[in-house]
N, CA and C of each residue as an Amber inpcrd file, in Angstrom:
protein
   663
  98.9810000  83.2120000  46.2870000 100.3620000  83.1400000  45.8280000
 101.0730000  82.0220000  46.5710000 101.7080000  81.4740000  45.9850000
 102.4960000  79.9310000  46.4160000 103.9820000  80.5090000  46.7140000
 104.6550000  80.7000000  47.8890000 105.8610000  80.8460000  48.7280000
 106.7780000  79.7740000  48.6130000 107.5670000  80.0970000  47.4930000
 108.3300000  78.8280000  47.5420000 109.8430000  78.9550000  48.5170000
 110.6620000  77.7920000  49.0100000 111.6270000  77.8360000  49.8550000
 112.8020000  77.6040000  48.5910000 113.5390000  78.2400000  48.6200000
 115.1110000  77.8850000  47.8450000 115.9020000  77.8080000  49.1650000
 117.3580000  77.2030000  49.1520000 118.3320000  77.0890000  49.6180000
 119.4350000  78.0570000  48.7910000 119.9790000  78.8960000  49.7300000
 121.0020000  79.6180000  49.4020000 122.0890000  78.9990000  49.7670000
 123.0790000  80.3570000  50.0550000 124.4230000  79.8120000  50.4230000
 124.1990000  78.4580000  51.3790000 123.7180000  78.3340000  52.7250000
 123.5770000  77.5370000  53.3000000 122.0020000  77.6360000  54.2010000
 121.5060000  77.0500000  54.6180000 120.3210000  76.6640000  55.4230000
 120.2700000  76.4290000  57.1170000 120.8420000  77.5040000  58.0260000
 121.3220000  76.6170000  59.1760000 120.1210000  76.9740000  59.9260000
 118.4240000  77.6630000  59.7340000 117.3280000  77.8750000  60.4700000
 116.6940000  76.8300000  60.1040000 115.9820000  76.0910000  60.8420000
 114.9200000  75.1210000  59.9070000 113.4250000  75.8280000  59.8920000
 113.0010000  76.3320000  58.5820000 112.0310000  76.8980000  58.7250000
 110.7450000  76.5740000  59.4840000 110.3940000  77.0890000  60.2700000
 108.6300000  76.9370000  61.1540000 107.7380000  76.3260000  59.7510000
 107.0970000  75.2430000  60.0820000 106.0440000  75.0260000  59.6610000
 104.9680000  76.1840000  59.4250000 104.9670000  76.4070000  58.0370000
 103.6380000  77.6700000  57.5540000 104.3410000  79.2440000  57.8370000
 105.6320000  78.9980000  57.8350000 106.2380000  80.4240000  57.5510000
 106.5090000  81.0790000  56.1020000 106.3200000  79.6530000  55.2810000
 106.7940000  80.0850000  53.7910000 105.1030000  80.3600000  53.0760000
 104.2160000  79.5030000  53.8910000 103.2010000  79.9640000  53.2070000
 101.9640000  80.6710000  53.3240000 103.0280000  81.7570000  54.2640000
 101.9030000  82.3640000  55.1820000 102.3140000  83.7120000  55.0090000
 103.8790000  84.1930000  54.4210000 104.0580000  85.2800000  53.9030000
 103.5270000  86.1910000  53.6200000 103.5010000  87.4860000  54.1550000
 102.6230000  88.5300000  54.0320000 103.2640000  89.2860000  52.4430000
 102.8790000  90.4290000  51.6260000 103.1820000  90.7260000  50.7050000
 102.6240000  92.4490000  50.8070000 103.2010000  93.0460000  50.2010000
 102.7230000  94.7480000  49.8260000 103.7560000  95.5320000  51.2500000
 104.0250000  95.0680000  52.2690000 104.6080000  95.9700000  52.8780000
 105.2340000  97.0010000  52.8290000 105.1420000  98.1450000  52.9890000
 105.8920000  99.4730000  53.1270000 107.2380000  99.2540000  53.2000000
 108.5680000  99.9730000  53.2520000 109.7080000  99.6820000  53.4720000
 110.5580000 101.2400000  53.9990000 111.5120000 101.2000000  54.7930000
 111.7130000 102.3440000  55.0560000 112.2790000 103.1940000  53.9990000
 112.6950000 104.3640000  54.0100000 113.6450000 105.2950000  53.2490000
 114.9420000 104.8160000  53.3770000 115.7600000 105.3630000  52.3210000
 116.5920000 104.6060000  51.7800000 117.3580000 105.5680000  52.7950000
 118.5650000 104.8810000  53.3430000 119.5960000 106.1220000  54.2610000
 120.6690000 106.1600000  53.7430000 121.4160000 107.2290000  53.4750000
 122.3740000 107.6340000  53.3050000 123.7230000 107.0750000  53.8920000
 124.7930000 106.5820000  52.8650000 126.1000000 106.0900000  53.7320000
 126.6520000 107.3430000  54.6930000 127.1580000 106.6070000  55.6770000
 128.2580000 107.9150000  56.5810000 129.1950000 107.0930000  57.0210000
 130.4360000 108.1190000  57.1280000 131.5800000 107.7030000  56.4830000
 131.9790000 106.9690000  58.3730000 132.8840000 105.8780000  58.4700000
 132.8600000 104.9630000  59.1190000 133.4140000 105.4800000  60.9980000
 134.0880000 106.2550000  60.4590000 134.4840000 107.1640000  61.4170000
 133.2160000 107.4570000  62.7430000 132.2340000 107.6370000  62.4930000
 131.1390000 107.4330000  63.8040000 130.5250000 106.6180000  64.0920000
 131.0060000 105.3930000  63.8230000 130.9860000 103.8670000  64.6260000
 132.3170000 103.4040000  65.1190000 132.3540000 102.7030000  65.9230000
 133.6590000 101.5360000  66.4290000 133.1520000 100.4760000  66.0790000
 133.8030000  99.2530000  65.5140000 133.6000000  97.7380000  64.8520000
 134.7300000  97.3650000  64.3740000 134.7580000  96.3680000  63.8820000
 135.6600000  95.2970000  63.3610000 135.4430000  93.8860000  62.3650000
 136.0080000  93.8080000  61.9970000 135.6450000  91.8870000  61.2000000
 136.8320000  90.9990000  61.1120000 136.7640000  90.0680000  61.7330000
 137.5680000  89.3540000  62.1410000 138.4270000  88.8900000  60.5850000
 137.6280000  88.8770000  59.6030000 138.0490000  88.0250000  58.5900000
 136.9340000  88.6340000  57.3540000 137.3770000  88.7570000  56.0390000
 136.9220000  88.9290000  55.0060000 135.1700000  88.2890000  54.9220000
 135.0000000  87.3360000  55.2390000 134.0280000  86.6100000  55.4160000
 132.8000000  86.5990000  56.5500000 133.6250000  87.5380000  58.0310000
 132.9660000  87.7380000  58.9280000 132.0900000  88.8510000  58.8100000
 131.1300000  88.7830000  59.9710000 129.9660000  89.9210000  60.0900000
 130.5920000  91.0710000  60.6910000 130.5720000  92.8040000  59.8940000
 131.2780000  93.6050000  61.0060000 130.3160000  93.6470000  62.1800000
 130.3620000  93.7970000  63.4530000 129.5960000  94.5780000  64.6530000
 130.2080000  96.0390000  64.5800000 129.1410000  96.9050000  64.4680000
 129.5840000  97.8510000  64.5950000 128.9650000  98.7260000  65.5860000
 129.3260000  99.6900000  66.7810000 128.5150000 100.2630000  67.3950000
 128.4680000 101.8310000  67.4790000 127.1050000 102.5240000  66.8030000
 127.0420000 103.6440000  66.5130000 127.4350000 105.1510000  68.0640000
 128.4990000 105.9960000  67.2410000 128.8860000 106.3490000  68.4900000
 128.9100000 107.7610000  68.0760000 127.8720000 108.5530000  68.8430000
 127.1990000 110.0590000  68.5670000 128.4010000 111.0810000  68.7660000
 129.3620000 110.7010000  70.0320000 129.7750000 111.7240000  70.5950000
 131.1610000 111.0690000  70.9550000 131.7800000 112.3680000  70.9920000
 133.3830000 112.1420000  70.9130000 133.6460000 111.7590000  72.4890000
 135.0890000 111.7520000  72.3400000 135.2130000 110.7380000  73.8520000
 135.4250000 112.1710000  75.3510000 135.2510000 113.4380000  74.5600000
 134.7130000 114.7020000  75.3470000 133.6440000 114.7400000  76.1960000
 132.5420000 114.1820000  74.7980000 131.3890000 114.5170000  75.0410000
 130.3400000 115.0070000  74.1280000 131.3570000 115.5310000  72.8530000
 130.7970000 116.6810000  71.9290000 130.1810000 115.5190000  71.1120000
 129.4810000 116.2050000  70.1020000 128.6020000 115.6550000  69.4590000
 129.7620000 115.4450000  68.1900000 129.6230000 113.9120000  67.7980000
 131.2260000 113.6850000  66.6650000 130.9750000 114.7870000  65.6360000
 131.8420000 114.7730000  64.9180000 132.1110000 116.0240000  64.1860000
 130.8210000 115.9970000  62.7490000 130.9990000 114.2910000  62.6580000
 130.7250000 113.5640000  60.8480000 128.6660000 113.9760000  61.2090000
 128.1000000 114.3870000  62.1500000 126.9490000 114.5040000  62.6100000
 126.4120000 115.9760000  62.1310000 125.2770000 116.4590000  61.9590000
 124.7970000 117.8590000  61.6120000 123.4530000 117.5620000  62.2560000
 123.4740000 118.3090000  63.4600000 122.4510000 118.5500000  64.4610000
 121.0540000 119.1680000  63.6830000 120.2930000 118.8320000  63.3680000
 119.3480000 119.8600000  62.2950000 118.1670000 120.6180000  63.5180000
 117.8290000 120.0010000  64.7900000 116.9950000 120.1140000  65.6150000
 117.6610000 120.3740000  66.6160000 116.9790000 120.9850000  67.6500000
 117.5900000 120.6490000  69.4040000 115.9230000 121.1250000  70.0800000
 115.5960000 120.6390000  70.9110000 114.3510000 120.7160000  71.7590000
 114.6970000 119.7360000  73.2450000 113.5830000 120.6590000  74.2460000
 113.4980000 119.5660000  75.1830000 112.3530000 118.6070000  74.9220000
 112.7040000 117.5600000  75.2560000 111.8870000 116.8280000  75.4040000
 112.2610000 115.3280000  76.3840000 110.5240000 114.7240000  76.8310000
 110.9010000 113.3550000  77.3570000 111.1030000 112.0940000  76.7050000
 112.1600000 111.3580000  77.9930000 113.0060000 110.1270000  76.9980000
 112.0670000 108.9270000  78.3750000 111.2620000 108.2990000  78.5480000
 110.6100000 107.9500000  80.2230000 111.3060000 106.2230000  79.5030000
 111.5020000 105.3120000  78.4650000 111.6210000 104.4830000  78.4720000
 112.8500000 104.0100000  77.5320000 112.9710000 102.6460000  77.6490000
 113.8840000 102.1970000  76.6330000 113.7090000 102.3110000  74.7870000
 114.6080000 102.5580000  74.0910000 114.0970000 102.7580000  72.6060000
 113.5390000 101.1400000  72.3780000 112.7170000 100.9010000  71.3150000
 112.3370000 100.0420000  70.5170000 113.4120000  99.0340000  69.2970000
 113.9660000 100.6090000  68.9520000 114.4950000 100.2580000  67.4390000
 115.9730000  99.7620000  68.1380000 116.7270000  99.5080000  69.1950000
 117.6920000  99.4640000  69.9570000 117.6660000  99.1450000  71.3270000
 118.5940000  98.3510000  71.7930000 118.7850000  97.2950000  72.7340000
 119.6220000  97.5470000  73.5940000 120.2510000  98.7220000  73.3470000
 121.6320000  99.0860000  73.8280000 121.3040000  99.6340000  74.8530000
 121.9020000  99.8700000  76.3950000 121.8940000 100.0260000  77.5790000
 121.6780000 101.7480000  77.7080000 122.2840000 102.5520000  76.4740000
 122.0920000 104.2140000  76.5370000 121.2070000 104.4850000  75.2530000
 120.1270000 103.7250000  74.9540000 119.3260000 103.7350000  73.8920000
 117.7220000 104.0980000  74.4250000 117.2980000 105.4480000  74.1730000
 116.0880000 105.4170000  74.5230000 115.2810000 106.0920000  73.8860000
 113.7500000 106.1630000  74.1780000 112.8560000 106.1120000  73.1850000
 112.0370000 107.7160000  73.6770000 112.2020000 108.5670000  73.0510000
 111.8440000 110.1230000  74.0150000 110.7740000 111.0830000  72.8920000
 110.1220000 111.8970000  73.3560000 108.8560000 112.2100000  72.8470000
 109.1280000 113.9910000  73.0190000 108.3540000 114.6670000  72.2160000
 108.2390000 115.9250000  72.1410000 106.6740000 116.4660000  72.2580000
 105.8980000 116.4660000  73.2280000 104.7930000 117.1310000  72.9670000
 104.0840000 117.9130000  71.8020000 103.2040000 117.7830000  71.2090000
 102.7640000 118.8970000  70.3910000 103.1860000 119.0640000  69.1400000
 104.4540000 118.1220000  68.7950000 105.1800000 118.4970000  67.3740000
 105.1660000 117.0570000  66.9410000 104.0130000 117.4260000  65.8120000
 103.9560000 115.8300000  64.6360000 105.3750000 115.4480000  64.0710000
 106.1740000 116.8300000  63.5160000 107.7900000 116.5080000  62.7330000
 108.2580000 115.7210000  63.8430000 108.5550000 116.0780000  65.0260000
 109.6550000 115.5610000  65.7850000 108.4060000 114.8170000  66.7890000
 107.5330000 114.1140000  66.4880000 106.8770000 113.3060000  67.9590000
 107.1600000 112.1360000  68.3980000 107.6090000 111.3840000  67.8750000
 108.2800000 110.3990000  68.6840000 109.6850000 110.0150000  67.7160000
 110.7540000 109.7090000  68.8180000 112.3430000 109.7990000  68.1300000
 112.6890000 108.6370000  68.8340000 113.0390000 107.4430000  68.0770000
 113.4940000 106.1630000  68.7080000 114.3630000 105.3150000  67.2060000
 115.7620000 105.2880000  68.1640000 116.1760000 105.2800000  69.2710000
 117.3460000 106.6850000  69.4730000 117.3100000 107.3950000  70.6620000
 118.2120000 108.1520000  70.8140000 119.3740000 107.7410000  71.9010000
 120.2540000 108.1900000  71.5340000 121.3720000 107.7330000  72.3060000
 121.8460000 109.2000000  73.6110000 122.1730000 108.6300000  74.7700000
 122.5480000 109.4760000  75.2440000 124.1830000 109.6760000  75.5460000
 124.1300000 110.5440000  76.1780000 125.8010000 111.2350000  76.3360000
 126.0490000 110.3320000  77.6000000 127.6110000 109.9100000  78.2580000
 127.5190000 109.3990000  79.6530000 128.0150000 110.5770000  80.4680000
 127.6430000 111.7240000  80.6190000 128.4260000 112.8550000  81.1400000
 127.5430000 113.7830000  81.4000000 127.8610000 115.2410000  82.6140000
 126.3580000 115.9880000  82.3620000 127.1220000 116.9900000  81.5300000
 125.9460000 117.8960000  81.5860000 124.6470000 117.9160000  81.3910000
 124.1040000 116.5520000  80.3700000 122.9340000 115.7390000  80.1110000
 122.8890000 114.9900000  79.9740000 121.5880000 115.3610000  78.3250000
 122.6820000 115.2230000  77.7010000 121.8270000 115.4370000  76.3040000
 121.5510000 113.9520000  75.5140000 120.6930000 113.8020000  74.6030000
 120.7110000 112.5330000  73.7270000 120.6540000 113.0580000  72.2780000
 121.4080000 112.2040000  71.3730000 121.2680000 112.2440000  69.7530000
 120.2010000 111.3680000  69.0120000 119.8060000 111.8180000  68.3000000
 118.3820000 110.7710000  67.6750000 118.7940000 110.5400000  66.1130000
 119.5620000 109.5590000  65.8110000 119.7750000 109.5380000  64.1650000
 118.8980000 108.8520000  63.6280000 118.3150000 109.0720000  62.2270000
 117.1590000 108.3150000  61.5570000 118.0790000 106.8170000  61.3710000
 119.3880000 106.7520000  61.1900000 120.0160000 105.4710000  60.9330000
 121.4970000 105.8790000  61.2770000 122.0040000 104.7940000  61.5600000
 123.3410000 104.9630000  61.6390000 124.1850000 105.3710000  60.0860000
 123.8060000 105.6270000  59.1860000 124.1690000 105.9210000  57.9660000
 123.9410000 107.1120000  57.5770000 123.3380000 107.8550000  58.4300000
 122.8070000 109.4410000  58.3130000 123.9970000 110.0720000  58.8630000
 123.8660000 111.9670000  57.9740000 124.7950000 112.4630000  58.3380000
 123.7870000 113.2320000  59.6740000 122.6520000 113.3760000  59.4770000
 121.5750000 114.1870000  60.0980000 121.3410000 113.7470000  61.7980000
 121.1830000 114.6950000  62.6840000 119.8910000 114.3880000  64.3000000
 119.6810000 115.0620000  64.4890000 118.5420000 114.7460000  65.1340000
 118.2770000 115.5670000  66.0710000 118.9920000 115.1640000  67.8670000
 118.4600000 116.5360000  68.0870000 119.1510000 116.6540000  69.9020000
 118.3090000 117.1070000  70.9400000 117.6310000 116.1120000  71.6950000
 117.1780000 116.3730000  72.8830000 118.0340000 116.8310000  73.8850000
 117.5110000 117.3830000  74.7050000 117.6610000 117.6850000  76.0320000
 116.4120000 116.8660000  77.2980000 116.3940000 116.2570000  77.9450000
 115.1960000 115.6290000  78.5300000 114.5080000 116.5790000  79.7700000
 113.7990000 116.6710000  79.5420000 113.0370000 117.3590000  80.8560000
 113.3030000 117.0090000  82.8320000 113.1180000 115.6000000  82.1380000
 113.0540000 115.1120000  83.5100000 114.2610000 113.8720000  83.7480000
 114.8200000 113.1600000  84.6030000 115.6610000 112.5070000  84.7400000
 115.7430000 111.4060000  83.5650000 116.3130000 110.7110000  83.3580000
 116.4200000 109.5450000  82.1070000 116.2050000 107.8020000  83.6560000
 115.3880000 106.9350000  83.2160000 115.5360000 105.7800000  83.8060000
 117.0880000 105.8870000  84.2820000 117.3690000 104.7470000  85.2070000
 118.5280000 104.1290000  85.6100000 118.8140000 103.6040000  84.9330000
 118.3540000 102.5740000  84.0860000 118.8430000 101.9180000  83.1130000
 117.7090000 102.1650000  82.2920000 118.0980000 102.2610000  80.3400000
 116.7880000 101.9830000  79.4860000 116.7980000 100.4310000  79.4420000
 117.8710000  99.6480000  79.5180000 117.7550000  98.6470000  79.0400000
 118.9430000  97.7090000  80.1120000 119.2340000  96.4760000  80.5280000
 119.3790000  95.8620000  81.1370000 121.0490000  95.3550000  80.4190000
 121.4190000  95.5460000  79.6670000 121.5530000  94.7240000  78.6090000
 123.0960000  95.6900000  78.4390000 124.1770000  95.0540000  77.6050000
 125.1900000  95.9640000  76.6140000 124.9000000  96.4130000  75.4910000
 126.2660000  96.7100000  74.8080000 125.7380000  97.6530000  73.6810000
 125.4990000  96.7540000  72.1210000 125.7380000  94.9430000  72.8440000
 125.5350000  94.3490000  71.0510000 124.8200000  93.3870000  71.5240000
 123.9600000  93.6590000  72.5580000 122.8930000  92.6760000  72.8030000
 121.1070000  93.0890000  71.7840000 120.6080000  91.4720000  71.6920000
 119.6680000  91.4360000  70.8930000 119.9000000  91.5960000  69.6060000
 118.6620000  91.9220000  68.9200000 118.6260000  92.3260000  67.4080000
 119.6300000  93.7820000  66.7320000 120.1340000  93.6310000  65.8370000
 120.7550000  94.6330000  65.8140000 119.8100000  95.8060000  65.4100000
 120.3510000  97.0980000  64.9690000 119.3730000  98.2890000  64.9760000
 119.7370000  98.4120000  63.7770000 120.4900000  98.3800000  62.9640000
 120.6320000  98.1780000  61.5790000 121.3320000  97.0530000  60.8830000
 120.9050000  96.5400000  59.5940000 121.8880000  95.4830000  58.9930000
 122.0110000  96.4220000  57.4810000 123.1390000  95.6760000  57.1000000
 123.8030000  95.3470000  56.0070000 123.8380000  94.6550000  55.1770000
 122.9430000  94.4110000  53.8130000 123.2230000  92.0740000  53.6560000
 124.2010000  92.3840000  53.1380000 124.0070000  91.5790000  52.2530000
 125.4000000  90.8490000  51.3290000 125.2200000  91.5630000  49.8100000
 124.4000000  91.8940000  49.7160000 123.8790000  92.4770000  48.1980000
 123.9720000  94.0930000  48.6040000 124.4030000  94.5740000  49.5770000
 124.7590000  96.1110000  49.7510000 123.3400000  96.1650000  50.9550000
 121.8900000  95.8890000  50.3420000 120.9470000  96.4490000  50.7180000
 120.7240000  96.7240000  52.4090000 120.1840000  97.4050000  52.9530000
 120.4210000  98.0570000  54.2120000 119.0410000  97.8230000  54.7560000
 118.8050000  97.3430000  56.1750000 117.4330000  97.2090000  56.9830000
 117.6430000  97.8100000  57.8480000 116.6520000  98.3670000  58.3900000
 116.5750000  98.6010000  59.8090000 115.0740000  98.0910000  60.5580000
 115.6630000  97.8790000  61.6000000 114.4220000  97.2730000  62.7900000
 113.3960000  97.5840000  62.7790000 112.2600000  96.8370000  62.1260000
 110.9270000  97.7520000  62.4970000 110.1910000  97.5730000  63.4190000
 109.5690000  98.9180000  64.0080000 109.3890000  99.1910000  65.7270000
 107.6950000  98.8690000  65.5610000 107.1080000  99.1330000  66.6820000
 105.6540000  98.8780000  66.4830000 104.9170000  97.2550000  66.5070000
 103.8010000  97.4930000  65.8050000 103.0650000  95.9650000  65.4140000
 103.1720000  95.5860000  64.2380000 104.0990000  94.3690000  63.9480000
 104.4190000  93.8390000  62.6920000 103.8130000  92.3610000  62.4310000
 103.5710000  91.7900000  61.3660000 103.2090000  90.6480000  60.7950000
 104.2680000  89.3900000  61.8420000 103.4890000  88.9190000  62.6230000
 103.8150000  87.5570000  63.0710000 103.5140000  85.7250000  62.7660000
 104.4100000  85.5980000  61.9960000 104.1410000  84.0690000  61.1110000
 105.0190000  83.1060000  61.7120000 104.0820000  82.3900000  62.6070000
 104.4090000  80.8520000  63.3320000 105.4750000  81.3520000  63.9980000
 105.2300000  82.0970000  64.7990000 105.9680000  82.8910000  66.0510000
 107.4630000  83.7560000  65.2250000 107.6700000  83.6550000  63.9550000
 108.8130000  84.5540000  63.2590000 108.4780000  85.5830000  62.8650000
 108.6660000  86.8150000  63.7990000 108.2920000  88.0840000  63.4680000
 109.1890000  88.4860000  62.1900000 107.9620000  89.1870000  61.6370000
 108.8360000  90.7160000  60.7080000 109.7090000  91.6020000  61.0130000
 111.0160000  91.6340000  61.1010000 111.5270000  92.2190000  61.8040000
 112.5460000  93.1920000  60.9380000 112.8150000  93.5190000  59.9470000
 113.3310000  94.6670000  59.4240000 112.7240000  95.0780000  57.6960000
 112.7840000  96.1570000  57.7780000 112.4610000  96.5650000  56.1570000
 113.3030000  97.2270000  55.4460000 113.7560000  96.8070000  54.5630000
 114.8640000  97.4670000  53.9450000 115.0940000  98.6210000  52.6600000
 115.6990000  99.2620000  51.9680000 115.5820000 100.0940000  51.5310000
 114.9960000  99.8180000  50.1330000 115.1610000  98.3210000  49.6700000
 114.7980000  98.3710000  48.0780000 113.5370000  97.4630000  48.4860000
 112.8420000  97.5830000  49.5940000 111.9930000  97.0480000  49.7030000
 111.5780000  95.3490000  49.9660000 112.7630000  95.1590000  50.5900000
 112.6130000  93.6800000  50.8900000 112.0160000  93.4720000  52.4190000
 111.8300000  92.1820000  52.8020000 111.5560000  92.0780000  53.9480000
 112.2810000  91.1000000  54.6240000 112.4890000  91.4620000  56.0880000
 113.7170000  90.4540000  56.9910000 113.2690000  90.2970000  58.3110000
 112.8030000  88.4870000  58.2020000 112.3950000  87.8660000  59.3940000
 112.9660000  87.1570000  60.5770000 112.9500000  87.3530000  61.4190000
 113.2490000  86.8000000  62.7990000 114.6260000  87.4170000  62.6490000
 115.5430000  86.6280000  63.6170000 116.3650000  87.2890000  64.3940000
 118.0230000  86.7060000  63.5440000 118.9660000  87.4950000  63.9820000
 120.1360000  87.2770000  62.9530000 120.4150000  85.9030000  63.4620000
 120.9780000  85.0150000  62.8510000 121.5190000  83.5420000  63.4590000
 123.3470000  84.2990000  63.3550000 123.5040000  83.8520000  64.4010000
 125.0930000  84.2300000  64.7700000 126.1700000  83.2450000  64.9950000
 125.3220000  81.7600000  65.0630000 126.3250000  80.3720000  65.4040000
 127.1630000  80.6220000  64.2220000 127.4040000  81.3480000  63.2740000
 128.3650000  81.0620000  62.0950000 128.6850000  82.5960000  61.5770000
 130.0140000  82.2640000  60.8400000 130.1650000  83.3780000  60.1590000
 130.2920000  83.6650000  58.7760000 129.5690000  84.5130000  57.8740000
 128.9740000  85.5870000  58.4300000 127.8940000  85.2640000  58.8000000
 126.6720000  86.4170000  59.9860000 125.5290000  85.7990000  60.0910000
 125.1500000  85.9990000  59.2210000 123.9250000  85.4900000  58.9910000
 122.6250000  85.4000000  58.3320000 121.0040000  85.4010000  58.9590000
 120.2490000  85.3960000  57.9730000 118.8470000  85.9610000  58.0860000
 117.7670000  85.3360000  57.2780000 116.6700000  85.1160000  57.4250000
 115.4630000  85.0820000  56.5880000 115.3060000  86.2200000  55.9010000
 115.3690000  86.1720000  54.5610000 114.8490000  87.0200000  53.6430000
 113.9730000  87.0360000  52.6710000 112.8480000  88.0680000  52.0380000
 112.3160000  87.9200000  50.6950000 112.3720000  88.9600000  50.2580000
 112.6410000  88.6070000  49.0720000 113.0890000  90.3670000  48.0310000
 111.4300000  90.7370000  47.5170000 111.6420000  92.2860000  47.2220000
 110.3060000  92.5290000  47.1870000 109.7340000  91.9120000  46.1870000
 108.7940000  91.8210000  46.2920000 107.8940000  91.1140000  45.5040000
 107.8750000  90.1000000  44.8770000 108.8560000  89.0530000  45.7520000
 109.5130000  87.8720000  45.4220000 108.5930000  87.0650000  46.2050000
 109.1390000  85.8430000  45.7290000 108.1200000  84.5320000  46.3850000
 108.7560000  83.4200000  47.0330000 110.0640000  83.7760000  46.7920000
 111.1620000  82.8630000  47.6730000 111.3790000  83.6630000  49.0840000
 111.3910000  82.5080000  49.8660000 112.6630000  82.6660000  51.2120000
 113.7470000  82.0840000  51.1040000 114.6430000  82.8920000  51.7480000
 115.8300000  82.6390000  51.5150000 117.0750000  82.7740000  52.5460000
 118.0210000  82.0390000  52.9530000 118.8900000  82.8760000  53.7500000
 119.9370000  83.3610000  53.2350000 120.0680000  84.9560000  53.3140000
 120.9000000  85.7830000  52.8840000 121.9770000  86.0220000  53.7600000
 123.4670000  86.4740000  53.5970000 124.4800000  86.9340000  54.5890000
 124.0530000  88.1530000  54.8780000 124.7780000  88.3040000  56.1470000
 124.6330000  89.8850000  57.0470000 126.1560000  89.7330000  56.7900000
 126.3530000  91.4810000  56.0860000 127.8810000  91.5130000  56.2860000
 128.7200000  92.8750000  57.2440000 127.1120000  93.5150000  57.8250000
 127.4160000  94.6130000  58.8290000 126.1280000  94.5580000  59.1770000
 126.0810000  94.8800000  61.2050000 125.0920000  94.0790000  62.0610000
 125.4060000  95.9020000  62.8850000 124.9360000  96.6350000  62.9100000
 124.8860000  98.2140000  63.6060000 124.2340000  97.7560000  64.6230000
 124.4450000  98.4140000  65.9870000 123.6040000  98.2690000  67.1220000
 123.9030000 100.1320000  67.6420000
C-alpha cells in the first residue's frame, strides 16, 4: 500500500524520512468513552481557536470522591510505580493480585490527604472507577514532573474523535512512535506540537492512506 502525504490546515512537523511509507495498518483501537459532563476537570481556552488543557480532577477539594464519578469497585491493591498512560506527578500505575477484571489499572490518580486512596478512570470521559486503597506506601514521587507535563492522557481532535495514550509496545516508525488510538479507529503519531494554536498532531483515519495534521481541540492530562 502506497502512504500518501496531504497537507492540511497547516504543516508545521516536517515529516521523518520513511514515516509515510512505513505506516503500519489493521491496528486495534480503544473503546469508545463516554462524554462526562465538564464539571470533573479544571481547564480553559484562551480563544475559540485555542487547545483546551484540561486537568482531570477525581476528588473534591475535601477529599471526597467528585460527585459526577460512580465508584463501581474498591479493593486493596499495589500502586509501586508511575502510571504509563499519564505524566502527572499524582498519576500511578497499581496492580491487584489474582484478579484478571481489575489486574492492572493505569493511570490512577491519588488523593493529596490521608488516608491515602487512588481513583482509576478508564478515561477522563467516563462516568465509571474504580478505587484502590494501596497496601503499601505510594513512591515519593510517581513522576518528577506537573500536572500538564508530556503527552497528554487524552485528546480531543477537531472532528469530535477522542484518543487516548497507548501504554505498552507500540509500532515505532523512524523514531515517531504510535502514540494514541482513537475511538473510530484512527491512529495518532508522535507527540502534540504545541508551538501554535490550536495544537496539532500526526494523524491517519482508519483505513486511510493519508497522513495528515489534524487540530487538537482538548489535550486531558
Amino acid at each position: 500500500m502506497r502512504i500518501r502525504l496531504t497537507r492540511a490546515r497547516r504543516l508545521t512537523w516536517p515529516l521523518r524520512a520513511g514515516v509515510a511509507a512505513a505506516l503500519l495498518s489493521g491496528c486495534s483501537s480503544s473503546p469508545a468513552p463516554r462524554p462526562l459532563p465538564s464539571a470533573t476537570a479544571s481547564g480553559s481556552a484562551s480563544a475559540a481557536a485555542s487547545t483546551t488543557v484540561a486537568v482531570y480532577s477525581p476528588f473534591t477539594a475535601t477529599g471526597a470522591v467528585a460527585a459526577g464519578i460512580h465508584v463501581r469497585a474498591r479493593f486493596v491493591g499495589t500502586c509501586p510505580q508511575g502510571a504509563e498512560a499519564s505524566k502527572r506527578n499524582n498519576a500511578y500505575r497499581c496492580f491487584r493480585a489474582g484478579q484478571s477484571s481489575f489486574g492492572i489499572l493505569d493511570p490512577c490518580f491519588a488523593r493529596e490527604r490521608l488516608p491515602v486512596i487512588l481513583v482509576c478512570p478508564p478515561s477522563p470521559f467516563n462516568r465509571t472507577a474504580v478505587q484502590v486503597t494501596p497496601s503499601n506506601p505510594l513512591p515519593v514521587a510517581a513522576q518528577i514532573h506537573g500536572l500538564t507535563f508530556g503527552d497528554p492522557w487524552y485528546l480531543r481532535l477537531g472532528d469530535g474523535e477522542l484518543c487516548g495514550f497507548a501504554q505498552g509496545a507500540t509500532n515505532v516508525i523512524a523514531r515517531t512512535r504510535l502514540n494514541y488510538f482513537c475511538n473510530h479507529g484512527s491512529l495518532v503519531y508522535g507527540d502534540p506540537d504545541r508551538s501554535h494554536e490550536p495544537w496539532s498532531i500526526f494523524y491517519q483515519a482508519k483505513d486511510g492512506t493519508n497522513l495528515t495534521i489534524t487540530d487538537i481541540t482538548e489535550a486531558w492530562f
